[in-house]
C-alpha positions as CSV (number, residue, x, y, z in Angstrom):
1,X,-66.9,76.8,-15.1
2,X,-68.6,77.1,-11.7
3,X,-66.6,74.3,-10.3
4,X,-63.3,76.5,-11.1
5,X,-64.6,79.2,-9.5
6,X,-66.0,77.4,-6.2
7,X,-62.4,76.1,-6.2
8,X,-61.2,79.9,-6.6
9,X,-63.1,80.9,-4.4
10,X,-62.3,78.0,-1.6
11,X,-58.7,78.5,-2.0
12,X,-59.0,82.3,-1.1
13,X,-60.9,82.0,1.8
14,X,-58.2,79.1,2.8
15,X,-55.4,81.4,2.0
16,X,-57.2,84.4,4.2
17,X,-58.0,82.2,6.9
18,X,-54.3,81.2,7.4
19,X,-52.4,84.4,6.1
20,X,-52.6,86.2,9.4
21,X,-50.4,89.5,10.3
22,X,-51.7,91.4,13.2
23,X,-50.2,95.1,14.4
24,X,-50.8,97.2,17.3
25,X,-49.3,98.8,20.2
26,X,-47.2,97.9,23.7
27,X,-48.2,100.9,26.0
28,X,-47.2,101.6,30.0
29,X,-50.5,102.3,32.4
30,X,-50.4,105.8,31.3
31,X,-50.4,104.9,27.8
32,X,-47.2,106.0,27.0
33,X,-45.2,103.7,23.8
34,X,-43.1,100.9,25.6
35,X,-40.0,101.1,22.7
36,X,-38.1,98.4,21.9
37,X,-40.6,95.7,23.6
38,X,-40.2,92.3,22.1
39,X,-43.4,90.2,21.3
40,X,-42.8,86.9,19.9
41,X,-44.4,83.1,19.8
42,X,-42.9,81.0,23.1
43,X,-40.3,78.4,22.0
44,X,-40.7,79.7,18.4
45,X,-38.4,82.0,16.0
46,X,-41.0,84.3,15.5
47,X,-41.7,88.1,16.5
48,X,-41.3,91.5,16.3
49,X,-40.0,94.8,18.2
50,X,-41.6,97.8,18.6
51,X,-41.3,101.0,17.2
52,X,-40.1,104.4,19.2
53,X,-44.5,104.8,19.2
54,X,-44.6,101.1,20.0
55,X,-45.8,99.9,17.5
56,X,-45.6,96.1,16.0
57,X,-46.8,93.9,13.9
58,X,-46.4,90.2,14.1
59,X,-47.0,87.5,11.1
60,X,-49.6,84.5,13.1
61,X,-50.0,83.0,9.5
62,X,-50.1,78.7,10.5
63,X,-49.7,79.3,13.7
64,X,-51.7,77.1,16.2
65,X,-54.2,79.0,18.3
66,X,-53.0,76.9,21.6
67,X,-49.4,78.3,21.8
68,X,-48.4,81.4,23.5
69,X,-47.8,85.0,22.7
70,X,-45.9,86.4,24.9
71,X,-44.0,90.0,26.1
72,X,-40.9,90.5,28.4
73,X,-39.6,93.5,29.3
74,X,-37.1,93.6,32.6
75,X,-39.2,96.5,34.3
76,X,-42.8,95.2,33.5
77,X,-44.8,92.3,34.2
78,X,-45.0,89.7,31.3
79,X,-47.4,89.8,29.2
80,X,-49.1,85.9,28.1
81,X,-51.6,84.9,26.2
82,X,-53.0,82.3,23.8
83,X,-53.3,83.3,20.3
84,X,-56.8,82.6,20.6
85,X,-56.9,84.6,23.0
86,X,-54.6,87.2,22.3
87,X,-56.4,87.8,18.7
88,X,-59.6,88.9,20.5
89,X,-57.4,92.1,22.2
90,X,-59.3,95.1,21.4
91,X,-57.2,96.9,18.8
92,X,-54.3,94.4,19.9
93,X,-53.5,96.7,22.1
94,X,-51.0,95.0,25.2
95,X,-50.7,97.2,28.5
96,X,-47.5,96.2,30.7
97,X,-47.9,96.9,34.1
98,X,-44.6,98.1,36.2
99,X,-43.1,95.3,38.5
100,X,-43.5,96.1,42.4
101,X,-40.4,95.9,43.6
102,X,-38.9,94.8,47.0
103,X,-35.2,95.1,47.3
104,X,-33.8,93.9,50.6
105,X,-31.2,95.8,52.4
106,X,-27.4,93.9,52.1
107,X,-25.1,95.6,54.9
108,X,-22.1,94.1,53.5
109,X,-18.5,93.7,55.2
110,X,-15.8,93.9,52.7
111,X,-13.6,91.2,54.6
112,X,-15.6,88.9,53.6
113,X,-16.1,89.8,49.9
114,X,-13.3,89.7,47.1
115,X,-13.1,91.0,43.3
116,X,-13.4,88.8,40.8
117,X,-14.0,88.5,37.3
118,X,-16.5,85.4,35.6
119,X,-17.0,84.3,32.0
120,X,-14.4,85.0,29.1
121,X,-12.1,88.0,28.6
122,X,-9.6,89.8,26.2
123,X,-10.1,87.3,23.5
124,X,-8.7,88.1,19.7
125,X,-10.3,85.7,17.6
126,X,-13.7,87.0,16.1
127,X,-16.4,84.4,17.8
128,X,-20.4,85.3,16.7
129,X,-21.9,88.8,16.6
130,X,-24.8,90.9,14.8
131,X,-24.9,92.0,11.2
132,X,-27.5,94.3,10.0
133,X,-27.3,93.1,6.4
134,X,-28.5,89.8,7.5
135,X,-32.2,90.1,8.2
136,X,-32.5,86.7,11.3
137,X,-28.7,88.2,12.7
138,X,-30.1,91.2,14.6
139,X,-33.0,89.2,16.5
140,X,-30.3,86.6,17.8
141,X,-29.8,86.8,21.4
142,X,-26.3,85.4,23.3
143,X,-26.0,83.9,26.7
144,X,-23.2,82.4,28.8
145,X,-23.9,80.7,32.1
146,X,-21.9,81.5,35.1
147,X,-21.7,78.5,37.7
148,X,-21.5,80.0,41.1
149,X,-22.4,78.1,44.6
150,X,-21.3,81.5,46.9
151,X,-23.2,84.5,47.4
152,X,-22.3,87.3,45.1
153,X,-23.2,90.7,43.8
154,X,-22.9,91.5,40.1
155,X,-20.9,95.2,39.6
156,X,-20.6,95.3,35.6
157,X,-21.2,93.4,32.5
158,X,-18.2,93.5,29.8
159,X,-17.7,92.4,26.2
160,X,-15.1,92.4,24.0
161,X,-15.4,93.5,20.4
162,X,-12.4,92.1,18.1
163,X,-14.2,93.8,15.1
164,X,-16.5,96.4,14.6
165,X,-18.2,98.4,11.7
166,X,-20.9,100.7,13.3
167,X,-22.9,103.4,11.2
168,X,-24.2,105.3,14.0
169,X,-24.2,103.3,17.3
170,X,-25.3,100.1,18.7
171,X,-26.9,99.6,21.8
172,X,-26.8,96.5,23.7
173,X,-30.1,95.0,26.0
174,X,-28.5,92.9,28.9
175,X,-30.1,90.6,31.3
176,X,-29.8,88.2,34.1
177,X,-31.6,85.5,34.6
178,X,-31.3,82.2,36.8
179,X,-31.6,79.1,35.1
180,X,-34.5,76.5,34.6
181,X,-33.4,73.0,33.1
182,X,-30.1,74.0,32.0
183,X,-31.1,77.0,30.0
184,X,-31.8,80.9,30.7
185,X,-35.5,81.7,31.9
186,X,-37.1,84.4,31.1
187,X,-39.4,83.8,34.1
188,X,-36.8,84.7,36.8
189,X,-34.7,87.7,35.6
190,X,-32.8,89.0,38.3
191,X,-33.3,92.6,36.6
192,X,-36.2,95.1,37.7
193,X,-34.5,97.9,34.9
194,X,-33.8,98.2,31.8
195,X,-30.0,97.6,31.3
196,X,-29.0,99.0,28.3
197,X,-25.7,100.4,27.0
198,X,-25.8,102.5,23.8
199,X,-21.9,103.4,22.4
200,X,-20.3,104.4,19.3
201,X,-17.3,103.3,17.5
202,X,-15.5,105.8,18.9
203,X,-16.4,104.2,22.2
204,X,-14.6,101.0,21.6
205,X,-12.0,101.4,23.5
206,X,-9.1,98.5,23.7
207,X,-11.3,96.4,22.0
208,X,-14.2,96.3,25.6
209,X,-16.9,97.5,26.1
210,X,-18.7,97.5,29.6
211,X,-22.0,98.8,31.6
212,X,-21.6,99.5,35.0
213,X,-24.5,98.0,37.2
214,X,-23.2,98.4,41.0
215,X,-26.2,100.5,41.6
216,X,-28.9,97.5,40.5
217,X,-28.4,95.5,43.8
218,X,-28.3,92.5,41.6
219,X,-27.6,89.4,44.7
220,X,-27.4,85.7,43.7
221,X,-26.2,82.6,45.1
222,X,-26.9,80.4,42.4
223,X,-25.7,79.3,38.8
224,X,-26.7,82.4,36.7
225,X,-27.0,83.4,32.5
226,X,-25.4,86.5,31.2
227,X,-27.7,87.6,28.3
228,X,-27.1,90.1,25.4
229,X,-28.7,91.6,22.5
230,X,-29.0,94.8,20.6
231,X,-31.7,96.8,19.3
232,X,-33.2,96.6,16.1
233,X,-32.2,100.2,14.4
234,X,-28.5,98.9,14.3
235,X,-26.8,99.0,11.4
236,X,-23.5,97.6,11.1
237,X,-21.7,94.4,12.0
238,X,-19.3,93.7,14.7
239,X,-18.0,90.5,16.1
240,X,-17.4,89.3,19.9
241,X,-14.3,88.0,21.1
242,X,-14.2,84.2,21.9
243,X,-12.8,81.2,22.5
244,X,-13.6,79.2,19.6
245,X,-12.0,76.1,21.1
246,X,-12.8,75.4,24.5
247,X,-14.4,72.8,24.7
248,X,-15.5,73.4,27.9
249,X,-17.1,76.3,27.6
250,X,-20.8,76.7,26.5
251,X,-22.4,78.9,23.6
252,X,-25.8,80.0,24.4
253,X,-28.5,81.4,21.9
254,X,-31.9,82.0,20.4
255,X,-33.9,84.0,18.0
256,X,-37.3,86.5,19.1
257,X,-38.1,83.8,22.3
258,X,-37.4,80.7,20.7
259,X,-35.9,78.0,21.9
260,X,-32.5,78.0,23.5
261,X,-29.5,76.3,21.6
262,X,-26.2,75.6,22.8
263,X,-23.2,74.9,21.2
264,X,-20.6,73.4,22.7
265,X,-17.3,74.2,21.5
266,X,-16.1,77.9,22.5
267,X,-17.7,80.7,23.9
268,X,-18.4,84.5,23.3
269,X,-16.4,87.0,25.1
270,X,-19.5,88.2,27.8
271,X,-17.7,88.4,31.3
272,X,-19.0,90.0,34.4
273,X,-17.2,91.7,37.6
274,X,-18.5,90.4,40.6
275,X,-18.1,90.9,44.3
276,X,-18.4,87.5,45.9
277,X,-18.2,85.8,49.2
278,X,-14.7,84.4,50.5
């Protein structure tokens, strides 16, 4: 009898020293709620968002100690940490400073500048997209990679939506970053603001949808990722436009900040209007 319950009692403390959820709260310097903040496990499919009050909670159960928690939000500072570390946080509590930011002044002379649009557009077959009903869907995260070798200034980011169900609205969470081994880095976003783009159905119009981001100054001359994503409190489903068969086009994507996939085979309808070098 005492045997069974040492061996109750050793399984419980095994189960409670794995089973780890931990919650708590993204704040500013000033304490205000940083909404819509993603916190996940680096190179793993695990996270959360928070809250309007910032608020999340994120599942740590088996997790090794040594790999990193981490935080990215375009106009903040990342936030890393190990989970040993990170576990010690007085009421897990994460503070995000505000980047410093130093933006160059461009005199540009529109001779030597020309329009042009990058990535794929006005496609009609349905290619990826987000449904609510299907709990891993909203956390995904698209990315296409534009190749560029000329200076260049990003004006707007566009999609096109071949299908669409929206409740309520949708809004999309856009970013730019350069590239590190062939993939998007987090590390070297090109953004300093939020860009974010919240429409309705009734917003949809000819099947594109676009953001207008002339005023972010956003300069590169190198090969670049176009990312996307929406916010958690969608509910809906509505697929991108693509090109399901070109082959030589990349598909880019990843759950929380896991690791990057790509498929090659076809790629989602993310294009971007540029104003680049002659």
């Amino acid at each position: 009898m005492k045997k069974i319950e040492f061996t109750l009692l050793l399984l419980l403390v095994t189960v409670t020293f794995h089973a780890q959820k931990i919650s708590g709260k993204i704040l500013d310097e000033n304490d205000n709620p940083i909404p819509g903040a993603r916190i996940g496990i680096e190179n793993q499919e695990i996270g959360d968002i928070t809250d309007s009050n910032g608020n999340y909670t994120i599942d740590l159960t088996n997790v090794d100690k040594i790999k990193i928690v981490k935080v990215i939000v375009n106009e903040y500072e990342p936030f890393k940490a190990t989970i040993a570390d990170f576990t010690k946080l007085q009421n897990h509590t994460i503070i995000l400073k505000k980047k410093i930011i130093n933006l160059e002044t461009v005199v540009i002379n529109p001779k030597k500048y020309v329009l042009k649009n990058f990535g794929t557009s006005n496609s009609k077959k349905a290619y990826g997209g987000f449904d609510s009903g299907e709990p891993d869907d909203i956390f995904k995260e698209y990315a296409i990679k534009i190749k560029n070798k000329k200076n260049l200034k990003v004006n707007k980011i566009n999609i096109n939506i071949v299908d669409q169900k929206i409740e309520k609205n949708v809004t999309f969470i856009f970013d730019i970053q350069n590239e590190k081994d062939g993939f998007p880095d987090d590390a070297q976003s090109l953004v300093n603001d939020p860009l974010r783009l919240t429409v309705t159905e009734n917003d949809i119009k000819n099947k594109k949808v676009s953001l207008d981001i002339s005023d972010k100054n956003l300069w590169t001359d190198k090969d670049f990722f176009v990312l996307v994503r929406i916010t958690d409190d969608f509910k809906g489903q509505f697929s991108f436009g693509g090109n399901i068969f070109a082959f030589s086009k990349d598909t880019y994507y990843r759950n929380y900040f896991g690791k990057w996939k790509k498929y090659s085979g076809g790629e989602p309808s993310i294009n971007v209007d540029v104003m680049i070098e002659k």
